[in-house]
N, C-alpha and C positions, 0 to 999 in steps of 0.2 A: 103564775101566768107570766108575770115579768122574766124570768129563769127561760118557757119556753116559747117568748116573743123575742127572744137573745137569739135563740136558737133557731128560728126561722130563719134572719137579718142574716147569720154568719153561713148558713147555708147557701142563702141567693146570694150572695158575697164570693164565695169559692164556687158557686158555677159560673157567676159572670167572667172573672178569671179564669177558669177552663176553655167556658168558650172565645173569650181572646185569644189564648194562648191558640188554641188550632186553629182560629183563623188564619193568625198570622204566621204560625208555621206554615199553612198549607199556601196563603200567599208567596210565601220566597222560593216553594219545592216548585210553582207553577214557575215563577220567575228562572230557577234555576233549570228546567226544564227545558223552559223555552231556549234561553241563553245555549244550552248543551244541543239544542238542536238545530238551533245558529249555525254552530261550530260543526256539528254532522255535515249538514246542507253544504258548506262551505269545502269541505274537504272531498265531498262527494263530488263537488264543480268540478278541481282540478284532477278527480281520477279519470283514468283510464279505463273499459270496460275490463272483467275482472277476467282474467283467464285461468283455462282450465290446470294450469302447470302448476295453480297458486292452491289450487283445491286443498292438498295434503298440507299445506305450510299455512291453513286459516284460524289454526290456534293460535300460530304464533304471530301471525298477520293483523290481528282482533284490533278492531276499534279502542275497544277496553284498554288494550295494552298498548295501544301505542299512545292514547291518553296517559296512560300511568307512565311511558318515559319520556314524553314528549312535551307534557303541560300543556300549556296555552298556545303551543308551537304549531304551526298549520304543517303536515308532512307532505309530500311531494307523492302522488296515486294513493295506491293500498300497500307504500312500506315496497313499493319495486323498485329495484334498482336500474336505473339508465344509465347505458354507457357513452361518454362523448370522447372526443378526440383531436389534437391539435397536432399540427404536420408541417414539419420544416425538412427541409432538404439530407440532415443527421437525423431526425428522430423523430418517432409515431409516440405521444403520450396518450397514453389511456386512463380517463378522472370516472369516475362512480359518485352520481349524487349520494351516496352514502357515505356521509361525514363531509364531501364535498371537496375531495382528497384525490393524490393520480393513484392508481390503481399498477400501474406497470409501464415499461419503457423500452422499446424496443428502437435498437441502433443498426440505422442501416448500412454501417458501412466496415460492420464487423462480424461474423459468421462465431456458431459454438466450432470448437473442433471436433465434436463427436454428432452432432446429427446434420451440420454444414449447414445449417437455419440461423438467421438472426438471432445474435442476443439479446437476450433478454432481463431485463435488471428489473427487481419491485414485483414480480410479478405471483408471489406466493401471499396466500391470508397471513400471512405471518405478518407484513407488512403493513402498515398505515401511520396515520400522524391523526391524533385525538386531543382534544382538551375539554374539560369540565366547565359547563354552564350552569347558573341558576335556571332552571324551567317553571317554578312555582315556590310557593311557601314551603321551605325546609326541602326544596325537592331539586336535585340536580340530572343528569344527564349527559352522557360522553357525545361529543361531535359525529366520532366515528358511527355509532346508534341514530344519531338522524336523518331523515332525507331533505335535504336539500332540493329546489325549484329549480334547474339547470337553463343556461339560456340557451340561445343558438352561438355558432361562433360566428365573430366578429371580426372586424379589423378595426385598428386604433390608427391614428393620423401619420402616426408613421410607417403603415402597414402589417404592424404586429397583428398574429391571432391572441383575439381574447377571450377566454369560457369566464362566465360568471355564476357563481351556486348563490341560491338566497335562501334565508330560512326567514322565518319572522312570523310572530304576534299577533294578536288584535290590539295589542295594549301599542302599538306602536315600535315594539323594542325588534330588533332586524339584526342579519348577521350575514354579512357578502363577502363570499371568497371569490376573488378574483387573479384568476391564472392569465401569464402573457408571457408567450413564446416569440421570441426574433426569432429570423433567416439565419440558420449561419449558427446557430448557439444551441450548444448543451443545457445550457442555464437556464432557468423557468423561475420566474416571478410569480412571488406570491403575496396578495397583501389582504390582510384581513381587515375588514370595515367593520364596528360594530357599532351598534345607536340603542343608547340605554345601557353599555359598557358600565356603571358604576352601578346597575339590576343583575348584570348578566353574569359578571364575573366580581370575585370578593377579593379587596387586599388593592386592588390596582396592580391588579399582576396577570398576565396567562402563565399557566400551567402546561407546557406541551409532555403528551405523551409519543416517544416517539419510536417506533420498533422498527429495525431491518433486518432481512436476512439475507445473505451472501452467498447465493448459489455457487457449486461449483463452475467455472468456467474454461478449465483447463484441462489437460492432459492428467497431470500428474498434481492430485489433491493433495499430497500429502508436501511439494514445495511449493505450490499454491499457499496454504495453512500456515507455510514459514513466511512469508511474503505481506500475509494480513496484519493488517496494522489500523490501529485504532489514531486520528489525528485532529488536529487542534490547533488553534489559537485563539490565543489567550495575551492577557498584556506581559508579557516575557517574550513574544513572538511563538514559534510553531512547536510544536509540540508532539514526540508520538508515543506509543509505546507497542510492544508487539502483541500482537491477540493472545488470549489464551485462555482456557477455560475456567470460568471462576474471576474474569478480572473483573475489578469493581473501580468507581474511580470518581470521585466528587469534586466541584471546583464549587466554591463559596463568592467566586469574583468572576468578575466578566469573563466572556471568551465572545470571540467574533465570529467563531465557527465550528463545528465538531462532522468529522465525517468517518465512514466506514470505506476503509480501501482496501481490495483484493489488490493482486498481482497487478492487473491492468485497466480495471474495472474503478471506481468507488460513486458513493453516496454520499454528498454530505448538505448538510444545511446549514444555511448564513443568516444570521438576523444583525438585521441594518444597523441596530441598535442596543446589539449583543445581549446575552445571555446574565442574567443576575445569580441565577444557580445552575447549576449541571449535575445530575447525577449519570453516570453509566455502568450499565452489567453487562456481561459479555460470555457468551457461550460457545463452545466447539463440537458438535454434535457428532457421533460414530461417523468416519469416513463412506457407511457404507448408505448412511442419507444422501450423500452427494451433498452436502451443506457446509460450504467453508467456515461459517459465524453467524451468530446470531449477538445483537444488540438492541436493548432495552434503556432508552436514555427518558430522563425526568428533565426539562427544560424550562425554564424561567425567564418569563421579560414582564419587567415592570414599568409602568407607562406613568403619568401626572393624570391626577382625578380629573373626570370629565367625561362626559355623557357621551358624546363623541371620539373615537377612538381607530385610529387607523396603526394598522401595526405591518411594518415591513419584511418579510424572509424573502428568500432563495434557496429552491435546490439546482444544486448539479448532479446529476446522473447520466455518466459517463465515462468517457476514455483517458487515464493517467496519463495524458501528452503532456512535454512539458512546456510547448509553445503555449499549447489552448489555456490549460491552468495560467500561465504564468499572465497574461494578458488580462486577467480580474483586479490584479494588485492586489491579492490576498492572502501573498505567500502558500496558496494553495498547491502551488509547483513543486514547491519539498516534499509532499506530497511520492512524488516519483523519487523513490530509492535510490541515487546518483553518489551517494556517499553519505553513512549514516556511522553511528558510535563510533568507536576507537578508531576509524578511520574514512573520518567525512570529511576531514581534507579531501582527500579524492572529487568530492563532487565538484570544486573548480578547475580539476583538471577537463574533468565534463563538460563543465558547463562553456568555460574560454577554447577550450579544442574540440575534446571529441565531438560533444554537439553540432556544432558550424560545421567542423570537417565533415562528418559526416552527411551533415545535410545536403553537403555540395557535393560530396559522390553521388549522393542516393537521386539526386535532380538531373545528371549531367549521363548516367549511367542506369543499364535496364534491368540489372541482376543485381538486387543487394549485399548477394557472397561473393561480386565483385566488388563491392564498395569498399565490404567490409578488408579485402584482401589491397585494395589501394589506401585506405584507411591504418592498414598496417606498414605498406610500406613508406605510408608518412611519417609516421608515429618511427620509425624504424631511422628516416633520414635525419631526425630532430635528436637523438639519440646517437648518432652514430659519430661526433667527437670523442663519445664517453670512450663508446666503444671501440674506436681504434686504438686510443690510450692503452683502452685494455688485453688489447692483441699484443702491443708492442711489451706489453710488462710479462706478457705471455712468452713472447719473445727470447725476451732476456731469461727469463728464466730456464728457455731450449738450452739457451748458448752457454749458462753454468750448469747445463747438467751432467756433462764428465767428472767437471772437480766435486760435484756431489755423489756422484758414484763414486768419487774417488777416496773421498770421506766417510763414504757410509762401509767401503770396503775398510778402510783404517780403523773404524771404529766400530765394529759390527756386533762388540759385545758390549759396547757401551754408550746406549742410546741417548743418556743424557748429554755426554759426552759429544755425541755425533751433534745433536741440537744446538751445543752453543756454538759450535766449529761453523756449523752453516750459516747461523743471524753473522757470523762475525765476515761469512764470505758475501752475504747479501748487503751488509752494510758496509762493506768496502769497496763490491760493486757497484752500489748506488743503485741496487733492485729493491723495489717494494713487494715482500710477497703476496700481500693481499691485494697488488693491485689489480688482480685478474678478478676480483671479485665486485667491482664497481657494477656492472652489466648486469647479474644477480640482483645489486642492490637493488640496481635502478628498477629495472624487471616489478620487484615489491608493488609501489606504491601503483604502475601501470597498469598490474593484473590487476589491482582492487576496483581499481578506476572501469576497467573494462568488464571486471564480472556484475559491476554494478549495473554498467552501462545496457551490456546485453540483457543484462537479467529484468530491466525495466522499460527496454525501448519496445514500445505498440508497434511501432512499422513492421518490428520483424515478425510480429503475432501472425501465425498461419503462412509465413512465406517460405513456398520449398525452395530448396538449391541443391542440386546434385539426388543424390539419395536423400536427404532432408527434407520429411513434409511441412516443416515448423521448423525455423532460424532460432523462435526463441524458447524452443525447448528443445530436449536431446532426441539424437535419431536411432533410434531403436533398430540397425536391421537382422541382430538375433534377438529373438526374445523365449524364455522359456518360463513356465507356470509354477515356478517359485522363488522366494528371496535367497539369493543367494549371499551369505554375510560379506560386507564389505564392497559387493558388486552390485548385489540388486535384482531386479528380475530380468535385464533384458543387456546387449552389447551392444555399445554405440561408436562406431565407424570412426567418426574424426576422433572421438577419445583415443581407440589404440592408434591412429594417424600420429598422434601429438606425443602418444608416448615411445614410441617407434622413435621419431625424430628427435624428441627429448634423448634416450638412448643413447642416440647416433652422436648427437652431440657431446654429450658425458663422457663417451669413449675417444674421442677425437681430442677432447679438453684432455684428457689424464696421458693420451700420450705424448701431447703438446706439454706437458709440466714435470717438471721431477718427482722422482717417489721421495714421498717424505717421512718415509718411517713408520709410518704408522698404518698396520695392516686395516684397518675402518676403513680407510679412504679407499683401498682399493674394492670393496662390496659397495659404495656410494653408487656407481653409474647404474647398479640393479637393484641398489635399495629404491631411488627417486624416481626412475618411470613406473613402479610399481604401486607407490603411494597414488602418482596420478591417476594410474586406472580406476582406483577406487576413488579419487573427491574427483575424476573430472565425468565419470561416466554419466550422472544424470542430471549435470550442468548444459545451459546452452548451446546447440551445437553451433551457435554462431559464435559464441567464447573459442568452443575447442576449434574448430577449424581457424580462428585470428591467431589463436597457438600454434596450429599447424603452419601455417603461414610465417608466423615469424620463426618457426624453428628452421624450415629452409632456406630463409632469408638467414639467417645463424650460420646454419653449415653454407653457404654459400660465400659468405661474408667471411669467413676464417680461412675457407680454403684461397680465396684469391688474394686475401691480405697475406697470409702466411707465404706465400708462396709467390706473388706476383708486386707486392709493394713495398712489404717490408724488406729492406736491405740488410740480412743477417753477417754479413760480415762485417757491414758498419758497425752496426751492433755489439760484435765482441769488441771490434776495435774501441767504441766506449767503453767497454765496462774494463776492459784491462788500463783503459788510460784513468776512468775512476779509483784501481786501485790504487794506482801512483800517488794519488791525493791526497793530503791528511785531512780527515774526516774527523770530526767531533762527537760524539756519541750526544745523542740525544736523552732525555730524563728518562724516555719509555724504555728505550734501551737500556741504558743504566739497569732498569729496577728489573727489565727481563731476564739481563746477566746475573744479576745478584739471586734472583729467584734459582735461575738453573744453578746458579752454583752452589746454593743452599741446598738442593734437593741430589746433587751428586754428593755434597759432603755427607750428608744423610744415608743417600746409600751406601754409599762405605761404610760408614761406619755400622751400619746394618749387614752387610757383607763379612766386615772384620769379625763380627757379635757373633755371626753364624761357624765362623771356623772357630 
C-alpha cells in the first residue's frame, strides 16, 4: 500500500506541473500575440490603401517577410517605394525611401550627345549606398532593404532644402537621414543620426556599402574608358589610378574621399571624418552595354562609443569643372586631367595660363573656336623670342649652304669625311645646327599641356564651331562602317587641316636648311604628317584646329621673318667675320671630332681589309 500511495503523490506531482507548464506558456503566446498585433495595427496606421499594381509583388510584399528583414523596424506603407525630390537651379535629385538614399541626378545644364536630353548620373539599380544594421537578436538587415518614413521638404534657416528619411523602433532606437542641398551647388549633404548607435551597429564603426556605375556619356566610349579613372585622397594627398577591369584596391588608413570620374562627369563621396578602411573593385563591362565602369567600394568610419551618433558625408555628382571642384578645398580639382604621369608638369602650365587665358577669351568673345584661335595666338606671342632665335639660326645656315654643297660635292665618297669638314665650318662660323630645333622643343611640353587641356575642359562639351558639332570631341565629316587600322572608322576635317599645314611647313623648313647627308631626312616632311593623321584623327577637334591654327601662324611667321626682317646679308657678313676669330673648341666638340675620326680610321681600315 505504501509503494502505491508513492505512486499516486508522484502522479498528482507531474500533472500539477503539466498544468503550469501550459499555463504559462499559453500566457506569454497570448502576450506575444497581442504585442505582434500591436505592431500589425501600427504599420497598418501608416500604409497607404493597397493598390492594384502591388497585387503580383504580395508574396514578396508579406507581412511575414518584411518582419523577417525588418525586426522591430516599423516600415514605411506595404514595402512602397516613394519618390521625393530636391531642386536647385544645377540639379533635380531624386531619394527612394528605400534605404533612404538618392536614387539619380539629373543636370540641367548639360545634354547626352546622343538623345539631346539631360544627363543623367546614378540613375541605374546598379547604384545605391547601404549599410548593415542590428534589426533583432542575431538578426541583421541592409539599409538599402528598408523603408524609410520620408518627410516633406523643407527649408533650413539659411534657405537650404531639406528631405529627412526616418526609420525607428518601439524600443526607442531611430535612424535619420538627413539630405541638404544649397542654391548654386553640386554637393548634397548627408548626415546620418542614429539613437541606440551602440544596438544598431557593432565595433563602433559603419560599414558602407557603396556601388556606382558610370553610364556612357560621350560620343566615343572607347576614349571615354581611357579617361576613367578611379580618385582619392588619402594622407599623401590625391591620388588616381586608371580604370580597368579587374582593378582592386584597399587602403587600411584614412582617406578623405574616393570618387568615380568619367571624362567629364564623376561621383564621389566625402566623409567629414574620413574613411578608416577602403576597399574597391572595379569593372569595364562590353562596350556594347554602353557602360563605362562599374565600382563596388567597402567603406569604413569609426566613431567614440555612445548611443548617440551623428556621422557626417557628402556626395558630389557632377561636372569635372576645375573652378567648381576646386572651391571645396579638397584637392578634388586634380580630379580634371590638366597634367598627369610622366608629364604633369604640364598642369601648371594650365593652371597659371591656359586657364585665366582662356577664361578671359571665352567671357569677352561669342565663339569658343574663336577663343580657342586667340588663345593661340597668345600662346604663339609668349613663345615667339624663342622663335625668332630660331629663324635666324635658320638663317644662317641658308647662308652656308654653297660651302656645304661645296663639301659635299668634295667629298661625295666620303661621308664621314664630309661630317667633320661641316661641324668644323659651323664652328668657325659660329652656327649652332640644332638651333632651329628649340620651336620643336618647345612645341613638346605646350602640346601636352593642351591635349590635356582640351581633352578635359566641360565648356567645350557639345559646342559646335564650323563643321564641328562637339569642340571636345573629333569631327567626323567622312565616316564609313568599319575600323580602318591606324585611322579608325571615320575622317576628321581639322585632322587633315593640321596635317596639310604640318606638311607645308616641313617642306618650307628643309628648303630653308642644308642637306645634310643623310637621305632619312629627306622622307621626314612625309614620314610626320602621316603619323599625325593617325594619333590626331580621333583627338579633340578643338586640339586639331589650335594645331591648325598655330601651324598658319608657322608658315606665316617664317615667311615674313625670312623674308622681311631678317637681314641676310648682315648675316653672311657675321659669319665670315666669325670665321676670322679664333675659336676654342669646346669639350663636346672635342669628343665629336674624336668620335668621327675614330669611325673614318675604322673605315679604312675596313676598306684597306676588303682590297
Amino acid at each position: 500500500m505504501k509503494f502505491e500511495k508513492n505512486s499516486v503523490i508522484g502522479i498528482a506531482l507531474l500533472a500539477i506541473l503539466f498544468i503550469a507548464y501550459f499555463y504559462f506558456t499559453r500566457q506569454g503566446q497570448i502576450e506575444l500575440e497581442a504585442k505582434q498585433a500591436q505592431i500589425r495595427d501600427s504599420i497598418a496606421a501608416i500604409q497607404p490603401p493597397a493598390k492594384d499594381s502591388l497585387a503580383d509583388s504580395a508574396s514578396v510584399n508579406s507581412p511575414a517577410l518584411q518582419t523577417a528583414v525588418a525586426g522591430s523596424f516599423i516600415q514605411q506603407g506595404s514595402s512602397e517605394e516613394v519618390i521625393s525630390t530636391l531642386e536647385n537651379d544645377l540639379v533635380i535629385i531624386s531619394f527612394t525611401n528605400k534605404g533612404g538614399q538618392p536614387l539619380s541626378v539629373l543636370l540641367k545644364k548639360f545634354q547626352s550627345v546622343d538623345s539631346g536630353k539631360n544627363v543623367m548620373l546614378g540613375s541605374d539599380n546598379f547604384n545605391k549606398v547601404s549599410y548593415l544594421i542590428n534589426t533583432g537578436a542575431n538578426q541583421t538587415a541592409a539599409s538599402s532593404d528598408l523603408f524609410f518614413s520620408p518627410s516633406t521638404v523643407t527649408k533650413d534657416s539659411n534657405g537650404n532644402q531639406v528631405l529627412t528619411y526616418t526609420l525607428a523602433d518601439f524600443t526607442g532606437k531611430s535612424i535619420t537621414h538627413r539630405y541638404t542641398l544649397k542654391n548654386g551647388e553640386y554637393m548634397i549633404d548627408w548626415n546620418i543620426g542614429l539613437r541606440g548607435a551602440d544596438k544598431l551597429l557593432t565595433g563602433n564603426s559603419i560599414n558602407l556599402l557603396w556601388q556606382v556605375q558610370a553610364n556612357q556619356q560621350e560620343r566615343d566610349i572607347k576614349s571615354e574608358k581611357r579617361e576613367t579613372q578611379l580618385g582619392l585622397f588619402g594622407a599623401d594627398g590625391f591620388d588616381y589610378f586608371t580604370m580597368s577591369d579587374g582593378l582592386n584596391k584597399r587602403w587600411e588608413e584614412g582617406l578623405k574621399w574616393v570618387g568615380l570620374k568619367q571624362k567629364f562627369f564623376n561621383t564621389t563621396l566625402i566623409a567629414e571624418s574620413g574613411f578608416s578602411y577602403v576597399d574597391i573593385n572595379c569593372t569595364m563591362p562590353d562596350d556594347s552595354l554602353k557602360v563605362v565602369a562599374r565600382t563596388v567600394a567597402s567603406l569604413r568610419s569609426t566613431f567614440p562609443a555612445s548611443s548617440d551618433v551623428n556621422l557626417a558625408y557628402r556626395f558630389f555628382i557632377g561636372p569635372n569643372d576645375y573652378t567648381t571642384l576646386k572651391k571645396y578645398n579638397l584637392e578634388m580639382e586634380d580630379m580634371v586631367n590638366l597634367g598627369q604621369g610622366f608629364y604633369a608638369f604640364v598642369k601648371y602650365i594650365n593652371r597659371w595660363i591656359v586657364l585665366p587665358a582662356f577664361g578671359f577669351f571665352e567671357k569677352h568673345v561669342t565663339s569658343l573656336g574663336l577663343a580657342i584661335a586667340l588663345l593661340t595666338i597668345l600662346i604663339r606671342l609668349i613663345t615667339s623670342p624663342l622663335v625668332y632665335t630660331s629663324y635666324v639660326s635658320g638663317a644662317k645656315m641658308k647662308a652656308l649652304k654653297p660651302e656645304i654643297d661645296t663639301l659635299k660635292e668634295k667629298y661625295k665618297e666620303d661621308q664621314q669625311a664630309f661630317s667633320m669638314e661641316q661641324m668644323k665650318l659651323f664652328r668657325t662660323a659660329g652656327v649652332n645646327p640644332l638651333g632651329g630645333c628649340i620651336p620643336a622643343l618647345l612645341q613638346i611640353p605646350i602640346f601636352f599641356a593642351l591635349y590635356s587641356f582640351f581633352n578635359s575642359s566641360i565648356n567645350l562639351r557639345g559646342v559646335p564651331f564650323w563643321w564641328s558639332k562637339d569642340l571636345s570631341s573629333y569631327d567626323a565629316v567622312i565616316t564609313w562602317g568599319f575600323n580602318f587600322p591606324g585611322l579608325g572608322s571615320h575622317l576628321s576635317l581639322f585632322t587633315v587641316l593640321a596635317v596639310i599645314t604640318s606638311l607645308l611647313i616641313s617642306l618650307y623648313s628643309m628648303s630653308m636648311t642644308p642637306d645634310q647627308g643623310n637621305p632619312v631626312l629627306k622622307y621626314m616632311p612625309y614620314i610626320f604628317p602621316v603619323m599625325l593623321l593617325g594619333i590626331f584623327n580621333s583627338l579633340p577637334s578643338a586640339l586639331t584646329w589650335y594645331y591648325t591654327v598655330s601651324n598658319v601662324i608657322t608658315l606665316v611667321l617664317q615667311f615674313v621673318i625670312q623674308n622681311y626682317i631678317i637681314d641676310h646679308d648682315k648675316i653672311l657678313a657675321g659669319l665670315e667675320a666669325n670665321k676670322k676669330k679664333p675659336r676654342a673648341k669646346s669639350k663636346w666638340q672635342e669628343r665629336l671630332e674624336q668620335m668621327q675620326a675614330t669611325q673614318k680610321k675604322v673605315g679604312d681600315m675596313k676598306s684597306k681589309a676588303k682590297k
